[in-house]
HTML snippet that shows the backbone in 3Dmol.js (N, CA, C, O; Angstrom):
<script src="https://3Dmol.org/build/3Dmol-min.js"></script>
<div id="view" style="width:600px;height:400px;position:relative"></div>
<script>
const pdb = `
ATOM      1  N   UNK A   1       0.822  -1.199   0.000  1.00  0.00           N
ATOM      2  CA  UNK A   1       0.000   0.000   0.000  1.00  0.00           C
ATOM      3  C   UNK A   1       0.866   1.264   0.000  1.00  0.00           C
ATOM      4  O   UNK A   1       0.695   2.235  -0.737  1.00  0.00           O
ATOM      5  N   UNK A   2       1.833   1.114   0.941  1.00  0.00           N
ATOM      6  CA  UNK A   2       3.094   2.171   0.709  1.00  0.00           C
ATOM      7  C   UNK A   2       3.681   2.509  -0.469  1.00  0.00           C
ATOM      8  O   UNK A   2       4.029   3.584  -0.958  1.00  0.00           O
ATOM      9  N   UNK A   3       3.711   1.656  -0.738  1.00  0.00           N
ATOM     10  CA  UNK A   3       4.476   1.656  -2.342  1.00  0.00           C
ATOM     11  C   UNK A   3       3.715   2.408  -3.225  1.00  0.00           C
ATOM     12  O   UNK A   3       4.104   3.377  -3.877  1.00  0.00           O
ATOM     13  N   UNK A   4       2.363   1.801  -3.210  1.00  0.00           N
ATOM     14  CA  UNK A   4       1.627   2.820  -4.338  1.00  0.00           C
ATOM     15  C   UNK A   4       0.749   4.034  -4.231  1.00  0.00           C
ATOM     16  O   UNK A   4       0.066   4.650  -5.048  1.00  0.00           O
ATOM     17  N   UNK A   5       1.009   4.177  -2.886  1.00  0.00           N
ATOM     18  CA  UNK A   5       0.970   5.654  -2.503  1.00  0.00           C
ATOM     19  C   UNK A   5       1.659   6.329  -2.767  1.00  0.00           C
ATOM     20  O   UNK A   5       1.174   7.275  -3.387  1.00  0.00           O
ATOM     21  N   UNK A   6       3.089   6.389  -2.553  1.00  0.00           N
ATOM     22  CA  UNK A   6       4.286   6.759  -3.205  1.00  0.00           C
ATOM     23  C   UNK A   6       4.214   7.097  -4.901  1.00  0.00           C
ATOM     24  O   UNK A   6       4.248   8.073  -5.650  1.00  0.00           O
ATOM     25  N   UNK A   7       4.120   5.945  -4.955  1.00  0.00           N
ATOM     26  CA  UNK A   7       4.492   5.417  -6.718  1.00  0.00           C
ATOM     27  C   UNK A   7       3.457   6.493  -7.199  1.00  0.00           C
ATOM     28  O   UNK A   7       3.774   6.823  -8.341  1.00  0.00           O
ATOM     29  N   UNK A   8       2.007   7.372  -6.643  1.00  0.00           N
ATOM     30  CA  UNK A   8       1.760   8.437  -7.223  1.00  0.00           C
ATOM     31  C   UNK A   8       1.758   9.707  -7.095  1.00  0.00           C
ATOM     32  O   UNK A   8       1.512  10.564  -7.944  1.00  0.00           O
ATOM     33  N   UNK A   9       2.057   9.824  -5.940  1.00  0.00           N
ATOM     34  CA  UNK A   9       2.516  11.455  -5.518  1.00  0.00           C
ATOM     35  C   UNK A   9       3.993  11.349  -6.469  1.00  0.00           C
ATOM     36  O   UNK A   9       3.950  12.100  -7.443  1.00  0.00           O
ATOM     37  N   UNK A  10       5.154  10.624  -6.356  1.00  0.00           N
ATOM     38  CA  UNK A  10       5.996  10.999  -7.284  1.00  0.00           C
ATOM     39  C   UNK A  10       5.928  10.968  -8.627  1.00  0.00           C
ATOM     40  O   UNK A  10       6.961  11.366  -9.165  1.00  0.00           O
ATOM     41  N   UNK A  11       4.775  10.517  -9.600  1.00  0.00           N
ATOM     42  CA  UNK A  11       4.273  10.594 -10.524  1.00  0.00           C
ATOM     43  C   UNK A  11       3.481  11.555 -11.024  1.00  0.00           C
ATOM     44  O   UNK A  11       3.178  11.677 -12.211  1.00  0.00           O
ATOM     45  N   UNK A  12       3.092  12.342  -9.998  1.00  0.00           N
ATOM     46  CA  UNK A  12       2.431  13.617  -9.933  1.00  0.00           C
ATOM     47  C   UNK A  12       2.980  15.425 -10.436  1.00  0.00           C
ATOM     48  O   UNK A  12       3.918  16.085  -9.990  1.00  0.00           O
ATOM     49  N   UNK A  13       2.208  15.696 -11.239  1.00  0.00           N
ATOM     50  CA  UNK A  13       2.941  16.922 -11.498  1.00  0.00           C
ATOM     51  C   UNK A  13       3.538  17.916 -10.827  1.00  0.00           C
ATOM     52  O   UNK A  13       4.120  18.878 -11.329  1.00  0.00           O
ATOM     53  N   UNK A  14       3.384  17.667  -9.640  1.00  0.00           N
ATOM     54  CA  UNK A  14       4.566  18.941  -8.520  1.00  0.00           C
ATOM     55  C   UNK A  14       5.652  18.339  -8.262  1.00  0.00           C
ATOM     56  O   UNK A  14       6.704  18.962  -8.118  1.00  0.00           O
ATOM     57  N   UNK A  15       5.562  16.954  -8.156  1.00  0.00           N
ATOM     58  CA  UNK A  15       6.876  16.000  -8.067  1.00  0.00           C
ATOM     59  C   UNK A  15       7.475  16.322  -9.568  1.00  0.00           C
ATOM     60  O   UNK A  15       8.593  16.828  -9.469  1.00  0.00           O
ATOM     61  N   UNK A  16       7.032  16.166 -10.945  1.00  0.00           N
ATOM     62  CA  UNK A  16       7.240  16.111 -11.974  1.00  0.00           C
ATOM     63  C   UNK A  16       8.234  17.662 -11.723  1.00  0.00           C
ATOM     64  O   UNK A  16       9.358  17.542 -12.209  1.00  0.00           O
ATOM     65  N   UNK A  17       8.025  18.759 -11.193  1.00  0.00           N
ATOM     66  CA  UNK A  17       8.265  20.381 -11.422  1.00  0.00           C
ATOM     67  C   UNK A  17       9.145  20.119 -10.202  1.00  0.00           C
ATOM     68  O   UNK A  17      10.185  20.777 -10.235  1.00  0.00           O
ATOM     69  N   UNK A  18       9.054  19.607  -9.509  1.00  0.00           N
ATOM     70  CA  UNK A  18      10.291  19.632  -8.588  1.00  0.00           C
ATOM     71  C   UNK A  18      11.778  18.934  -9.011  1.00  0.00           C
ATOM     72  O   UNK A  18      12.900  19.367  -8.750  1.00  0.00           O
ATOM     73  N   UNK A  19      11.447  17.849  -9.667  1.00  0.00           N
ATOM     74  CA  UNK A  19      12.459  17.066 -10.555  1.00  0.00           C
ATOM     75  C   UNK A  19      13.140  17.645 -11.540  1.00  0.00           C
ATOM     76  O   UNK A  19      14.186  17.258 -12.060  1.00  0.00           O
ATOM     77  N   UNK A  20      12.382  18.767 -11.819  1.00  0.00           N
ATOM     78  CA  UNK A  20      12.519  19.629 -13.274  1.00  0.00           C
ATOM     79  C   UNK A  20      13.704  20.841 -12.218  1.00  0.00           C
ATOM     80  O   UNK A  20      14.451  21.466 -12.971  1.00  0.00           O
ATOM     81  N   UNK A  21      13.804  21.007 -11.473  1.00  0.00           N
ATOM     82  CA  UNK A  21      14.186  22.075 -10.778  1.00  0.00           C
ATOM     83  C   UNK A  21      13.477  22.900 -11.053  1.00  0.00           C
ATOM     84  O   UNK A  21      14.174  23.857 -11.387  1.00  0.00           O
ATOM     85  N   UNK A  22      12.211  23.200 -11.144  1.00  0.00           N
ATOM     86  CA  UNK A  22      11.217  24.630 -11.204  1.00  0.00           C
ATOM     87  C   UNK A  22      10.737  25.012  -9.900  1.00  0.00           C
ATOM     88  O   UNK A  22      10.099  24.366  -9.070  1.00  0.00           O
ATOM     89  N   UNK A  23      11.148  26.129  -9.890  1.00  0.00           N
ATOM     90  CA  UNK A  23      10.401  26.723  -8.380  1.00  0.00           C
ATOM     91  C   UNK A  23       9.110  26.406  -7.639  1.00  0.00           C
ATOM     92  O   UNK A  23       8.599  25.761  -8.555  1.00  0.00           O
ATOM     93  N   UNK A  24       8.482  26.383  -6.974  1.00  0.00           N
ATOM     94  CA  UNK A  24       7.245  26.277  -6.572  1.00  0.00           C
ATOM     95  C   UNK A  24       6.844  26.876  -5.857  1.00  0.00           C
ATOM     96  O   UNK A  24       7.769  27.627  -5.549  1.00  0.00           O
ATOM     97  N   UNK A  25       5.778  27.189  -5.130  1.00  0.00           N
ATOM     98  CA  UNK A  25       5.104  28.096  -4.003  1.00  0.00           C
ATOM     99  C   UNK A  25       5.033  27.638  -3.057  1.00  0.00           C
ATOM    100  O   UNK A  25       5.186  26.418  -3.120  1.00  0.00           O
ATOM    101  N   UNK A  26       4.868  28.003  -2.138  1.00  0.00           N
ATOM    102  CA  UNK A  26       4.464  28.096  -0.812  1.00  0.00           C
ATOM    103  C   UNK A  26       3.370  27.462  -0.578  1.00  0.00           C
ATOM    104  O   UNK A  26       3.167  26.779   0.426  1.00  0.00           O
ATOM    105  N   UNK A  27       2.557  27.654  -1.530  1.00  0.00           N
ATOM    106  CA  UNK A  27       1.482  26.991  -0.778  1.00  0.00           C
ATOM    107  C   UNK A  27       1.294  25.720  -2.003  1.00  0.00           C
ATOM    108  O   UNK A  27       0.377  24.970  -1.667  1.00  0.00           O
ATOM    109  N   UNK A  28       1.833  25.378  -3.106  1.00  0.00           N
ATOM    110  CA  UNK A  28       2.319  23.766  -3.264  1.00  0.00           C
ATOM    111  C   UNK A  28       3.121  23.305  -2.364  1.00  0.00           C
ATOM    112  O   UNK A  28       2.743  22.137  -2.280  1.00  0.00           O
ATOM    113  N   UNK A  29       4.049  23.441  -1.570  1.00  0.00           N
ATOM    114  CA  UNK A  29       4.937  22.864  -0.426  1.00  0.00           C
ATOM    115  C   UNK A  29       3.852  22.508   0.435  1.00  0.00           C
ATOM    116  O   UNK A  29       4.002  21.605   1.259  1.00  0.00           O
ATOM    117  N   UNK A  30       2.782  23.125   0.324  1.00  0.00           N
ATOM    118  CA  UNK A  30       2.153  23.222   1.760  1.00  0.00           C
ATOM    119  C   UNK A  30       1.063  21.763   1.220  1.00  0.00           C
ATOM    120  O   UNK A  30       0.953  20.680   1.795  1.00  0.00           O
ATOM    121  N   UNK A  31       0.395  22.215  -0.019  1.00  0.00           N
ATOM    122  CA  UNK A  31      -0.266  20.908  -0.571  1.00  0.00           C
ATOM    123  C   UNK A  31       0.537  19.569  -0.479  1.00  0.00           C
ATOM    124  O   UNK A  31      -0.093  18.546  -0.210  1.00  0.00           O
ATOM    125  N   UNK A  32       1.741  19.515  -0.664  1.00  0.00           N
ATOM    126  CA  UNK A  32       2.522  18.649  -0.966  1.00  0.00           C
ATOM    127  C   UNK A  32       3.015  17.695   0.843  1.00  0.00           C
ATOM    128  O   UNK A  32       2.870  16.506   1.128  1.00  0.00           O
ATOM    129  N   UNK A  33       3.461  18.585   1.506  1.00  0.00           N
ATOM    130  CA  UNK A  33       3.352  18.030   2.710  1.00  0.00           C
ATOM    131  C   UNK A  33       2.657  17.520   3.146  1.00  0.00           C
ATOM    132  O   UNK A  33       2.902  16.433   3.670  1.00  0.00           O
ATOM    133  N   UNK A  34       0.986  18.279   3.132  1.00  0.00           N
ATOM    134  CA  UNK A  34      -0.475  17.649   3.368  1.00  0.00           C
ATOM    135  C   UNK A  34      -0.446  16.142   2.769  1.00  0.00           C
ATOM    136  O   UNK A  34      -0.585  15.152   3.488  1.00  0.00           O
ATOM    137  N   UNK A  35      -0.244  16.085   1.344  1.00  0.00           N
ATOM    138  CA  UNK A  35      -0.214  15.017   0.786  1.00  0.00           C
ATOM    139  C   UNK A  35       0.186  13.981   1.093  1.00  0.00           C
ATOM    140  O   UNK A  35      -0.427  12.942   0.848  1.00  0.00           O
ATOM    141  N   UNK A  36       1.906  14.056   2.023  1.00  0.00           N
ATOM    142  CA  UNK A  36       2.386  13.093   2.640  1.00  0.00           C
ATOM    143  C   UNK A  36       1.755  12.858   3.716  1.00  0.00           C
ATOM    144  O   UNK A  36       1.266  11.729   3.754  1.00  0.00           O
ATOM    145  N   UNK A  37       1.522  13.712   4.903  1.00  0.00           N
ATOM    146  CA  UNK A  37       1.288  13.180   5.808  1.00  0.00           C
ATOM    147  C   UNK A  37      -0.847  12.506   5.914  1.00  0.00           C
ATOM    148  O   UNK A  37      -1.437  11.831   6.758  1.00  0.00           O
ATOM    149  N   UNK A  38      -1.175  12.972   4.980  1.00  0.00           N
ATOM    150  CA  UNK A  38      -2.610  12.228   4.644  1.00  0.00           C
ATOM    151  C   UNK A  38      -2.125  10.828   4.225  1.00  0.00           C
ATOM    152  O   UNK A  38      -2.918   9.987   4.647  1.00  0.00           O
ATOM    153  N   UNK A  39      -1.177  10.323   3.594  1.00  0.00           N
ATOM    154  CA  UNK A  39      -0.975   9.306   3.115  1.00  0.00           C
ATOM    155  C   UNK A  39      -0.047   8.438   4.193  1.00  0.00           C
ATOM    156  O   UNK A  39       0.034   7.213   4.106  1.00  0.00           O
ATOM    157  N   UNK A  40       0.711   9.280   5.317  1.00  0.00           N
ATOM    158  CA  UNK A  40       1.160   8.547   6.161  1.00  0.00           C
ATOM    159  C   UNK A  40       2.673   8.206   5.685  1.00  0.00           C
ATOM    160  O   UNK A  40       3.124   7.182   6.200  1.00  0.00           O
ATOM    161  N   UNK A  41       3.565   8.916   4.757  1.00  0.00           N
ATOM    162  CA  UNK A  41       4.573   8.973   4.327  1.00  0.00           C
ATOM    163  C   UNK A  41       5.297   9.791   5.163  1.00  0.00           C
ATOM    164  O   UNK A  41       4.985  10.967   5.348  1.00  0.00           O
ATOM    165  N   UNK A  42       6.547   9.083   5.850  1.00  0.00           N
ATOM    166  CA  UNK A  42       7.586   9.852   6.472  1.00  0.00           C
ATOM    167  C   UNK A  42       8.324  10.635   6.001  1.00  0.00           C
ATOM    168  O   UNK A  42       8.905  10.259   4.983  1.00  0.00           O
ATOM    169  N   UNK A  43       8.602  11.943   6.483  1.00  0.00           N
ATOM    170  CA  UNK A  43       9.362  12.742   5.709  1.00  0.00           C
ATOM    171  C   UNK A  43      10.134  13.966   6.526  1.00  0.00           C
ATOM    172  O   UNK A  43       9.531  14.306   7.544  1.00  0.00           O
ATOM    173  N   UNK A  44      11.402  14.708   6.246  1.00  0.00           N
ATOM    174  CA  UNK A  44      12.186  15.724   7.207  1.00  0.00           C
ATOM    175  C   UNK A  44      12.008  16.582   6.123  1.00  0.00           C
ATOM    176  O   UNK A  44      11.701  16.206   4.992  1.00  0.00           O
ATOM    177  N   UNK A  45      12.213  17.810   6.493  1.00  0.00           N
ATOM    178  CA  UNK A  45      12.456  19.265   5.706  1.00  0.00           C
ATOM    179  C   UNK A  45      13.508  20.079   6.391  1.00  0.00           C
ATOM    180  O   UNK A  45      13.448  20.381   7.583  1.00  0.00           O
ATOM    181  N   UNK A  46      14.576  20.456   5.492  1.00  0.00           N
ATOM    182  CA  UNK A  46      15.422  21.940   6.301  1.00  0.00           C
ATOM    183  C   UNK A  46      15.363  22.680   4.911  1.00  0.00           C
ATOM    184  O   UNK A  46      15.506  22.245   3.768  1.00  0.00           O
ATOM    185  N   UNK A  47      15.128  23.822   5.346  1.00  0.00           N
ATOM    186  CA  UNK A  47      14.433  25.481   5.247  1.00  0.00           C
ATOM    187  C   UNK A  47      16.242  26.348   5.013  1.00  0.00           C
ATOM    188  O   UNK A  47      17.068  26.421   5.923  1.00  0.00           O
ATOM    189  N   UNK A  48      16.421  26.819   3.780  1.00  0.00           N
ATOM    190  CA  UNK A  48      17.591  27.708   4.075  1.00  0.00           C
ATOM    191  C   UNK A  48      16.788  29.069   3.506  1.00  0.00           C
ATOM    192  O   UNK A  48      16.037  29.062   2.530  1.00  0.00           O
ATOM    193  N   UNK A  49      17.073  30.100   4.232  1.00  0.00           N
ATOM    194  CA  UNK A  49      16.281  31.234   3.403  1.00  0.00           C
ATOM    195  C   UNK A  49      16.691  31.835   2.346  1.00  0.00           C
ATOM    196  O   UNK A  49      17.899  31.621   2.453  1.00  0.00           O
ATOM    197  N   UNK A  50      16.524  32.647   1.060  1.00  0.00           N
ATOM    198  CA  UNK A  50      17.283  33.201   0.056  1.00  0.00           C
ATOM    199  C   UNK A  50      17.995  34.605   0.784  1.00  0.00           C
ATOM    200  O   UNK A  50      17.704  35.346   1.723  1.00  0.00           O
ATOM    201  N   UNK A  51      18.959  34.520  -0.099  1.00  0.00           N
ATOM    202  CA  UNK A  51      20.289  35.717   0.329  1.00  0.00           C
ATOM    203  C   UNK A  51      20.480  35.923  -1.010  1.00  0.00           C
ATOM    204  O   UNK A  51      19.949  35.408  -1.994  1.00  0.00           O
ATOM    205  N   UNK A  52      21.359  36.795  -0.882  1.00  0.00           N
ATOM    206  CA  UNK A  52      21.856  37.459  -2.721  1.00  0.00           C
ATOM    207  C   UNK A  52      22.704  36.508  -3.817  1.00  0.00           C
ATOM    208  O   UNK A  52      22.692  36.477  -5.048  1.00  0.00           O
ATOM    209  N   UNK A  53      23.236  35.964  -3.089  1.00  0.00           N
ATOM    210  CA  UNK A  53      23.949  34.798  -3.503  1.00  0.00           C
ATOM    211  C   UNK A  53      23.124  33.818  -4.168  1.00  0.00           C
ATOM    212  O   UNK A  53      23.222  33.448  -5.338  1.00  0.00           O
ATOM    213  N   UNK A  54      21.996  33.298  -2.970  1.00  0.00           N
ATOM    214  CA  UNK A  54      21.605  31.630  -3.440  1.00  0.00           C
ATOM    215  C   UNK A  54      19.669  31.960  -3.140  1.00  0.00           C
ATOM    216  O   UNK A  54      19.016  32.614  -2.327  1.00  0.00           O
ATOM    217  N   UNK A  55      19.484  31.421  -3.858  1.00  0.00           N
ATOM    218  CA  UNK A  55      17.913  31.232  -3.699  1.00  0.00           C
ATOM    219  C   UNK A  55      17.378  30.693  -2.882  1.00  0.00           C
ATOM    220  O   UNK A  55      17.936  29.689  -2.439  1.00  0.00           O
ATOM    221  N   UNK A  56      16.027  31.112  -2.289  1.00  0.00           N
ATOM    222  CA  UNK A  56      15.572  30.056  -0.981  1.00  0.00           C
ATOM    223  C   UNK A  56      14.994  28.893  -1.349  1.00  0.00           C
ATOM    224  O   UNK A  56      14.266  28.842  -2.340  1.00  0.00           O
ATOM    225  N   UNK A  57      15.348  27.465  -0.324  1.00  0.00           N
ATOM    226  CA  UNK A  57      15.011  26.212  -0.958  1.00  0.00           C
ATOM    227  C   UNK A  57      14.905  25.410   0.888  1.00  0.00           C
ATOM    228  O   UNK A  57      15.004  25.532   2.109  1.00  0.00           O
ATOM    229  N   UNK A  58      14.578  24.442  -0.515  1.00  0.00           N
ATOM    230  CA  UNK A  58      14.060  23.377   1.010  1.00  0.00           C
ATOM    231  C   UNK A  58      14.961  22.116   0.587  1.00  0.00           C
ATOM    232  O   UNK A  58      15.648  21.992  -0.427  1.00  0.00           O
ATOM    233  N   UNK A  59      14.804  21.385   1.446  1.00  0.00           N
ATOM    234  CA  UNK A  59      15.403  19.841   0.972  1.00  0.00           C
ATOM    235  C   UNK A  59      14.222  18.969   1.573  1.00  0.00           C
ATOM    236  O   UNK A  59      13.842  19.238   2.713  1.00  0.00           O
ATOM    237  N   UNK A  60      13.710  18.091   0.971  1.00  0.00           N
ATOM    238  CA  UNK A  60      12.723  16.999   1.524  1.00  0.00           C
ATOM    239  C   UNK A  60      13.548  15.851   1.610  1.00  0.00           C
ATOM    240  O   UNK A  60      14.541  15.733   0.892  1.00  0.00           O
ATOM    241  N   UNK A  61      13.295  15.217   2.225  1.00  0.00           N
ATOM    242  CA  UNK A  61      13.882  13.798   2.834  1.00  0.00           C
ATOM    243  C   UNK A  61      12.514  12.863   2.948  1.00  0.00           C
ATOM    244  O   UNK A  61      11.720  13.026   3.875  1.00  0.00           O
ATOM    245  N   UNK A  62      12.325  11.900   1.943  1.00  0.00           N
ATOM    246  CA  UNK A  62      11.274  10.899   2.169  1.00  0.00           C
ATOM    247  C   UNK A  62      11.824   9.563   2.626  1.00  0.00           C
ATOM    248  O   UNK A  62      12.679   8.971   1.968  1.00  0.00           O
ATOM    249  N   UNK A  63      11.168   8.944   4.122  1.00  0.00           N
ATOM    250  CA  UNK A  63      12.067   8.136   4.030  1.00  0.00           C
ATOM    251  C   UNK A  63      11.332   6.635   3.651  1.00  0.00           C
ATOM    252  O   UNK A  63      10.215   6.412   4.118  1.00  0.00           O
ATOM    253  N   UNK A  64      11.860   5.837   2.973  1.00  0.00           N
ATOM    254  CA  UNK A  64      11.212   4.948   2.271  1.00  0.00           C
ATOM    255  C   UNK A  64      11.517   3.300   3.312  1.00  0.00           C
ATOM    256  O   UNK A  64      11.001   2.182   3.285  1.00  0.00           O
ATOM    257  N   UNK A  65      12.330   3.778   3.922  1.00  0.00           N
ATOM    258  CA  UNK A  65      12.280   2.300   4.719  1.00  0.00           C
ATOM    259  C   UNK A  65      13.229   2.450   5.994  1.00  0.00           C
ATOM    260  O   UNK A  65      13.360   3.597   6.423  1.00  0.00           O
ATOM    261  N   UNK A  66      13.747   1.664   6.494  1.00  0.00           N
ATOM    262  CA  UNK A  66      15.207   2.131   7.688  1.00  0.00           C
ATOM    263  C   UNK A  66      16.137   2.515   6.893  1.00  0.00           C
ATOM    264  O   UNK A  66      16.711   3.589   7.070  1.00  0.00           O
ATOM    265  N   UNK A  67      16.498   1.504   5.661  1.00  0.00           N
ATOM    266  CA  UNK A  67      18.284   1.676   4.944  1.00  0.00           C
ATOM    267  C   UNK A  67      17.768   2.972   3.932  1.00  0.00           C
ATOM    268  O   UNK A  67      18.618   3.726   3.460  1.00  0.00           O
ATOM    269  N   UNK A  68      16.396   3.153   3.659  1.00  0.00           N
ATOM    270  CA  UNK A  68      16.755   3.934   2.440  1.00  0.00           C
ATOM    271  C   UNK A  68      15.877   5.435   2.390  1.00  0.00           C
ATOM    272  O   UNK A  68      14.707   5.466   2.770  1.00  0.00           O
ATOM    273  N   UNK A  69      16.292   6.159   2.088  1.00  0.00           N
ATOM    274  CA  UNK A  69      15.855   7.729   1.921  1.00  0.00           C
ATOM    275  C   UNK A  69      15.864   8.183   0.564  1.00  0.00           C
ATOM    276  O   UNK A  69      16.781   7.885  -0.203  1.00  0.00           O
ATOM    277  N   UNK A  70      14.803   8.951   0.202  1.00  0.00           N
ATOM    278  CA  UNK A  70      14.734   9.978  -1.150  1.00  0.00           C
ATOM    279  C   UNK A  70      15.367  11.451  -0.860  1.00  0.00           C
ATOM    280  O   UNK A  70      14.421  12.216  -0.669  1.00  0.00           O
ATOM    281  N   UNK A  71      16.373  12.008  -0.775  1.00  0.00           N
ATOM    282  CA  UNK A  71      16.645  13.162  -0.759  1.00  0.00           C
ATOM    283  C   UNK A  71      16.045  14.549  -2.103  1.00  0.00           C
ATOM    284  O   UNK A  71      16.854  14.889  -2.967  1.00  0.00           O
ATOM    285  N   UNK A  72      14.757  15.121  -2.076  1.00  0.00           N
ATOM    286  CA  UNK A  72      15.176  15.948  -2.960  1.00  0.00           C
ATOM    287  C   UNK A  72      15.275  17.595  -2.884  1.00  0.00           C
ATOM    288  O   UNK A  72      15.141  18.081  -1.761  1.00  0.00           O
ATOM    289  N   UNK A  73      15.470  18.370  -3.845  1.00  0.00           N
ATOM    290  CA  UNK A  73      15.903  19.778  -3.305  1.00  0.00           C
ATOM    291  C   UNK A  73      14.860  20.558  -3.938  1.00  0.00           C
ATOM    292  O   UNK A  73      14.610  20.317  -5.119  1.00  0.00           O
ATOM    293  N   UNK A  74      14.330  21.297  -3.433  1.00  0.00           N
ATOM    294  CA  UNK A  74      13.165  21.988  -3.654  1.00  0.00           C
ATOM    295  C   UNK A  74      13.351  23.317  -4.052  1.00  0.00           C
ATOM    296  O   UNK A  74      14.175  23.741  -3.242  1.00  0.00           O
ATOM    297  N   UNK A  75      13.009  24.418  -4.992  1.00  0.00           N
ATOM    298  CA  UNK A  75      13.324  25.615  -5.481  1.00  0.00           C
ATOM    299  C   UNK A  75      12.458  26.076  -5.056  1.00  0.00           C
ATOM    300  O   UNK A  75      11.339  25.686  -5.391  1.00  0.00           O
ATOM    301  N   UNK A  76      12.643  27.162  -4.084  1.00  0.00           N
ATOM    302  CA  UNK A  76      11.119  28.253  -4.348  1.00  0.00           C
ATOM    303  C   UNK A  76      11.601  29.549  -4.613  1.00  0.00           C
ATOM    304  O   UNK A  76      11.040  30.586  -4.259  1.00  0.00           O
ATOM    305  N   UNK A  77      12.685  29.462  -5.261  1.00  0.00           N
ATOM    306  CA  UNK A  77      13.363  30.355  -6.209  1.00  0.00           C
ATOM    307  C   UNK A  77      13.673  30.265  -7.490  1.00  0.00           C
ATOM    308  O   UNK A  77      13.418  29.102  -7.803  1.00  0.00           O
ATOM    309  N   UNK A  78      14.135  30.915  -8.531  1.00  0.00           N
ATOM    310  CA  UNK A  78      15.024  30.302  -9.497  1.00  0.00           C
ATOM    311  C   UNK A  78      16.271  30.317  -9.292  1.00  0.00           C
ATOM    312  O   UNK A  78      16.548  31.014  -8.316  1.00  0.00           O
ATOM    313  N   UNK A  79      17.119  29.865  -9.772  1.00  0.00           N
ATOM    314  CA  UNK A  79      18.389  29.829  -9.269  1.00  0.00           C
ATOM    315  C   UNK A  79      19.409  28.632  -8.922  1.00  0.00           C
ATOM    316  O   UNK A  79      19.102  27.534  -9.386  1.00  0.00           O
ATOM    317  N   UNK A  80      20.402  28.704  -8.279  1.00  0.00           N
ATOM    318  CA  UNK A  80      21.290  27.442  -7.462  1.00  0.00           C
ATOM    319  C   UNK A  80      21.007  27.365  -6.352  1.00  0.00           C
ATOM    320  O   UNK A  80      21.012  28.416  -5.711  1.00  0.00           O
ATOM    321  N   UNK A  81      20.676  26.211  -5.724  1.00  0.00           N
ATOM    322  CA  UNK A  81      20.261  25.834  -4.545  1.00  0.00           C
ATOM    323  C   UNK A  81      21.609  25.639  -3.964  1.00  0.00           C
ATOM    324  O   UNK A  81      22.568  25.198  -4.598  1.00  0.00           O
ATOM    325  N   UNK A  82      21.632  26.181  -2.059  1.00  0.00           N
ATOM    326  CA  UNK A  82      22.383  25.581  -1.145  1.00  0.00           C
ATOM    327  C   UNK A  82      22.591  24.686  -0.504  1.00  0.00           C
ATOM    328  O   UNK A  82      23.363  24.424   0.419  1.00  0.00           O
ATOM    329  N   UNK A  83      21.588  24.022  -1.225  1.00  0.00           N
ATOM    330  CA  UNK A  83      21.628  22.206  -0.786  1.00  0.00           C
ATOM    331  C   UNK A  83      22.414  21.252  -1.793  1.00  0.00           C
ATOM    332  O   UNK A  83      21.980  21.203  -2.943  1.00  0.00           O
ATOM    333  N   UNK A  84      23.231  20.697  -1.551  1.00  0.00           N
ATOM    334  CA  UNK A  84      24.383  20.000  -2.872  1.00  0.00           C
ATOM    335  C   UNK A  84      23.607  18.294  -2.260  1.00  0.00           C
ATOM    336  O   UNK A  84      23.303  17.892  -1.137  1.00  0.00           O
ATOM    337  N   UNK A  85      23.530  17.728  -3.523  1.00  0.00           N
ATOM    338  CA  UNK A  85      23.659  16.347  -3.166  1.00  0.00           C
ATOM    339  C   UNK A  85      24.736  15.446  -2.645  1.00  0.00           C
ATOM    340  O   UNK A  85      25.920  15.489  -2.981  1.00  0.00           O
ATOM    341  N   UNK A  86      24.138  14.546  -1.706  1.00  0.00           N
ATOM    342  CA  UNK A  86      25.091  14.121  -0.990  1.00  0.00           C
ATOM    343  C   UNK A  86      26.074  13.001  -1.908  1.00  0.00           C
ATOM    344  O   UNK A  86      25.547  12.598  -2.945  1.00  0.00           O
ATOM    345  N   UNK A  87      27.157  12.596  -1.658  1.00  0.00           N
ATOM    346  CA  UNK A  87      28.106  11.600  -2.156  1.00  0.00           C
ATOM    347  C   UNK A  87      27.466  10.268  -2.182  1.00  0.00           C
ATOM    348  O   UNK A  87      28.099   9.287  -2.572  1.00  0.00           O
TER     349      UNK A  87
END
`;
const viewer = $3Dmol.createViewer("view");
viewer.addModel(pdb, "pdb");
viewer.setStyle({}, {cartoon: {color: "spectrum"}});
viewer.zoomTo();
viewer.render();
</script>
């Protein structure tokens, strides 16, 4: 049941625009969270704010089991995010 709960929120067009690196709003983050936690999907967020340098972004962390996590980086800017993927 997990699985294909999953299998359509990331099939979904805000997942689709987040993958894309396209910015999003505030209040899609906000739909999007709702989404997980209606569905009962674990998940972390850290928040960096925009500065002149770097755009403001989020990082979501879905976690899909004990060993395994989805890291992705969220734009609600355009720009380079201060979140680098991990090694």
């Amino acid at each position: 049941m997990f699985d294909i709960q999953l299998q359509s929120l990331l099939s979904g067009t805000l997942f689709k625009k987040i993958l894309n690196n396209e910015p999003i709003s505030p209040v899609e983050f906000n739909f999007l969270t709702g989404a997980l936690i209606n569905n009962n999907i674990p998940f972390e967020t850290a928040f960096v704010s925009g500065t002149r340098k770097n755009p403001a972004s989020l990082q979501l962390t879905l976690h899909m089991n004990p060993t395994a996590s989805l890291v992705l980086v969220v734009a609600l800017e355009p720009g380079s995010s201060v979140f680098s993927p991990s090694p």
